[in-house]
C-alpha positions as CSV (number, residue, x, y, z in Angstrom):
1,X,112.1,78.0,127.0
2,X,112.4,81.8,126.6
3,X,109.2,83.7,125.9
4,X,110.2,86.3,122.3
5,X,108.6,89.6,122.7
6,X,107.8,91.9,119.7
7,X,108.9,95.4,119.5
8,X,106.8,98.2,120.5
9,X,108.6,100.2,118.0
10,X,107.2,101.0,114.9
11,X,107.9,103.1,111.6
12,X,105.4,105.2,110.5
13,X,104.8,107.1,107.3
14,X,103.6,110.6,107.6
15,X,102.8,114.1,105.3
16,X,104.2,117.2,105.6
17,X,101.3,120.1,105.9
18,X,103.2,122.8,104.2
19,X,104.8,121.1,101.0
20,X,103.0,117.4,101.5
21,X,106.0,115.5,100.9
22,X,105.7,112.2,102.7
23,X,108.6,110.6,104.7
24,X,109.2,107.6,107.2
25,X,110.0,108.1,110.5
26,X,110.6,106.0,113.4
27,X,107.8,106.6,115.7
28,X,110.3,106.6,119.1
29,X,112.8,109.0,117.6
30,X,114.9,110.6,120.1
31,X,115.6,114.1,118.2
32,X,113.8,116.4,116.3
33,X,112.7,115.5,112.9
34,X,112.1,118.3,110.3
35,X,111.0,118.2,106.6
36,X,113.4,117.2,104.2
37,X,112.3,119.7,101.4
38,X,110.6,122.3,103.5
39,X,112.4,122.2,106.8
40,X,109.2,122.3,108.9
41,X,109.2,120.5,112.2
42,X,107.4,117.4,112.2
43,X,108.0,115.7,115.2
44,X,109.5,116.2,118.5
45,X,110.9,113.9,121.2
46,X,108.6,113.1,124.0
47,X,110.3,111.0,126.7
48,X,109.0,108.3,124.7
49,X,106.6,108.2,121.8
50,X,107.5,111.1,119.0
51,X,105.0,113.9,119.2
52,X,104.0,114.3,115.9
53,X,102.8,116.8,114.2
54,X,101.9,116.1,110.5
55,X,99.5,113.6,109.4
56,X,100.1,110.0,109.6
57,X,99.3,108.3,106.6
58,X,100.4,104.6,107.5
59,X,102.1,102.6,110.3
60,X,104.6,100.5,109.0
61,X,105.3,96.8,110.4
């Protein structure tokens, strides 16, 4: 019998600085992800893991 792994993956909710609109990202995103009422960058690709850079408010399961 096969042995079912979770995902390392996760969503995760986070807060713009500059207008605090909050958004969900996935937290392995392979492009940039900007601010969809200011247009500031909030998180950048990283190999691996996003680099975030706006507060994280919640991971989501």
């Amino acid at each position: 019998m096969r042995e079912i792994r979770e995902p390392t993956s996760k969503f995760i909710k986070i807060r713009c600085p500059k207008c605090k609109n909050e958004q969900i990202i996935f937290g392995k995103a392979s492009t940039e992800i900007k601010c969809l009422v200011c247009g500031k960058q909030l998180a950048v690709p990283s190999g691996g893991k996003s680099k975030i850079k706006a507060r994280v408010l919640e991971v989501l399961d």
